[in-house]
C-alpha positions in Angstrom: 19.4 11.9 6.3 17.8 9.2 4.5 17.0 9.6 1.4 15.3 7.8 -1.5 15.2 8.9 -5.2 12.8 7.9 -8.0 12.9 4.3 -6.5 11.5 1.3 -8.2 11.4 -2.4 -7.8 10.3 -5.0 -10.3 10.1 -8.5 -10.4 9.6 -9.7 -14.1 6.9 -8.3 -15.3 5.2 -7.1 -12.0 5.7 -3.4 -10.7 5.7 -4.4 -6.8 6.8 0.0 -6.3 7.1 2.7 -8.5 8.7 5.8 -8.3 8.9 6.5 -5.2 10.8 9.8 -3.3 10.9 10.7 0.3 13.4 11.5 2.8 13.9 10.5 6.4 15.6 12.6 9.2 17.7 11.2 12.2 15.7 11.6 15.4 12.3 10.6 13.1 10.1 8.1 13.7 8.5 6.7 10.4 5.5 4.4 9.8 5.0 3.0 6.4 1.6 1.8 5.8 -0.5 0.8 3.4 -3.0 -2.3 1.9 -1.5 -5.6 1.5 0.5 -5.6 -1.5 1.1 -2.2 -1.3 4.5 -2.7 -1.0 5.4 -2.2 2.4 8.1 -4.6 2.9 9.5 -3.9 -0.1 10.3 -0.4 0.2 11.0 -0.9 4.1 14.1 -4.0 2.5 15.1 -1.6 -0.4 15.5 1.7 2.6 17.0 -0.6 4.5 19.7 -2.1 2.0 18.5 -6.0 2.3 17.1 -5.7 -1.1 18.4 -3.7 -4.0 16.1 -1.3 -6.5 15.6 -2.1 -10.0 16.3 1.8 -10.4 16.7 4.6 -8.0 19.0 5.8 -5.2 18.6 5.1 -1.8 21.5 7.9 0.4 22.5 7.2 4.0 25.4 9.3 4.7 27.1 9.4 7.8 27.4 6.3 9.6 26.2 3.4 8.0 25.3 0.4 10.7 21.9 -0.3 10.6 19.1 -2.8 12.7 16.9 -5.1 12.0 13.3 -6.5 13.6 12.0 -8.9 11.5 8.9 -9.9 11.2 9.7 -13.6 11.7 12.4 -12.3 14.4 15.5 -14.1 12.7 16.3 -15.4 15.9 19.3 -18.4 16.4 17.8 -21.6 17.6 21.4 -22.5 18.9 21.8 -19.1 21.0 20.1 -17.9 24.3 18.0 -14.8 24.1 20.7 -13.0 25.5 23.3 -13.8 23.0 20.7 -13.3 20.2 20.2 -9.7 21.3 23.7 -8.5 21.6 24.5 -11.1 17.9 24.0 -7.4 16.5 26.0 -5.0 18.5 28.3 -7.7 18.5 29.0 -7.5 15.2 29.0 -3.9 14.7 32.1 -4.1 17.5 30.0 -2.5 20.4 29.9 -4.4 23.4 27.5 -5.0 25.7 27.4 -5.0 29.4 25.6 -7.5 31.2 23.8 -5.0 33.3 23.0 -3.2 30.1 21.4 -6.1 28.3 19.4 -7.5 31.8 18.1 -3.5 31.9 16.9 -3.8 28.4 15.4 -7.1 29.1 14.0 -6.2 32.6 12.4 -2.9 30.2 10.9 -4.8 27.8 8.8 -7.2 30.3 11.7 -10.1 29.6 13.6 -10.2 33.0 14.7 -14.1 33.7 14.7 -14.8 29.8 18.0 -13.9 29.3 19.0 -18.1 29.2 16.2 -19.6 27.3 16.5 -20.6 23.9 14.0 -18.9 21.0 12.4 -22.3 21.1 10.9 -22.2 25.2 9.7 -18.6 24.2 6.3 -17.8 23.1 5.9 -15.6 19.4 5.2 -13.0 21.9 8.6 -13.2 24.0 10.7 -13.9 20.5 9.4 -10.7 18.9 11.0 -8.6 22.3 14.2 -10.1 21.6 14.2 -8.8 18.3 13.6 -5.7 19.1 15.8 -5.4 22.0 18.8 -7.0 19.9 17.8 -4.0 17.9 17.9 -1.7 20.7 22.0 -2.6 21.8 22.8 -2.1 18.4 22.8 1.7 19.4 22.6 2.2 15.6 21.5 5.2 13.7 18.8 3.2 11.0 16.3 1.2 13.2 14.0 -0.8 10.2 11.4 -2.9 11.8 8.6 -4.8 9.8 5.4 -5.3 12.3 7.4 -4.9 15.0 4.2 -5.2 17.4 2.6 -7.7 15.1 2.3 -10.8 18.0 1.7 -8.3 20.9 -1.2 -7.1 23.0 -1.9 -3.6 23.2 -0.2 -2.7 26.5 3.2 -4.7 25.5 2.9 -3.1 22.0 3.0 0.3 23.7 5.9 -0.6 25.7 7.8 -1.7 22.4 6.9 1.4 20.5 7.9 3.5 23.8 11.5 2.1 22.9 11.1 3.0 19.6 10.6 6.6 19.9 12.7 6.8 22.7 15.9 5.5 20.2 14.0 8.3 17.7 14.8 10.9 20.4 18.1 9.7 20.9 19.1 10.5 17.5 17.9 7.3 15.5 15.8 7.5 12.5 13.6 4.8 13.2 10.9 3.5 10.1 8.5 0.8 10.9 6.0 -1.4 8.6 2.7 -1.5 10.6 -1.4 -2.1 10.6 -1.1 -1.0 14.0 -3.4 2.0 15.0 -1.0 2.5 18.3 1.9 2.7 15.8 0.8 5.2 13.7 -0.6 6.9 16.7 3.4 7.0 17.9 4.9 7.9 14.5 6.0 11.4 13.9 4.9 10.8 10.2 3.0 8.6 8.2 4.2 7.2 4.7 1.4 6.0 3.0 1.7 3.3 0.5 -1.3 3.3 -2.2 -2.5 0.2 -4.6 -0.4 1.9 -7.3 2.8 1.7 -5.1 3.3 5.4 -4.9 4.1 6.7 -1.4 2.2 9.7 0.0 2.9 11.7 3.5 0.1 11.8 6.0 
């Protein structure tokens, strides 16, 4: 289980989140949400461990590999979509199968993509290889910051059918999201106010 105590992040003078407690299950799928400045992002970076509280716990026992999708995908220039999406698993010592990887691609509306550079994609395309590089990490902590943000409503649903799919596989997934279809698909709904408290929906 995930879990976050009394957590609080400050920069200087400015409270960006305050206080804040809540736990997350494997096999949950999580929505944070929440005004701008809320501090979505932030809590979703100190959960994840890319950002460090100024106090509080965050508690992830168990295995410890965790993914990413980005909102500005963090994709390599240098590297095909297909090596992009296994860069993760690849580093965590899994190793993908091509047939694995063209499945996931083929799934996620990419099939034929596997060889083109982030650069000949649309925002669209870049944003499904971020989250299927997330997928074939096969870890336990899926974080993923407006993971449908540059998607239509059909592909969004396909992307947050994934999601709680790798929920039900034992994953605890948490998202940042405006998205109506991705609260829709959450199990539960963490609520972030304009005093930076979080609240359960």
């Amino acid at each position: 289980m995930l879990k976050a105590q009394n957590l609080s992040k400050r920069y200087g003078s400015h409270t960006a989140l305050a206080e804040v407690n809540l736990s997350i299950e494997p096999g949950e799928f999580v929505a944070i949400m929440g005004p701008s400045g809320s501090g979505k992002t932030t809590l979703l970076n100190l959960l994840s461990g890319l950002d460090k509280p100024s106090s509080g716990t965050v508690n992830a026992p168990g295995r410890t590999e965790r993914a990413f999708v980005f909102q500005d995908y963090n994709l390599l220039e240098s590297l095909n979509a297909r090596k992009n999406a296994t860069l993760t698993a690849h580093f965590s010592g899994r190793r993908c199968s091509r047939d694995e990887v063209q499945k996931t691609f083929a799934s996620l509306g990419l099939d034929g993509l596997e060889r083109r550079l982030p650069a000949q994609l649309s925002g669209g395309q870049q944003q499904r290889v971020a989250v299927a590089r997330a997928l074939l990490a096969d870890a336990p902590y899926i974080f993923a910051d407006e993971p449908t943000g540059a998607l239509d409503d059909a592909t969004a649903q396909l992307v947050l059918t994934h999601l709680r799919t790798a929920a039900r596989g034992g994953a605890a997934v948490v998202i940042v999201t405006h998205s109506h279809l991705a609260a829709e698909a959450a199990d539960r709904i963490i609520e972030l106010q304009e005093a930076n408290h979080a609240g359960v929906a």
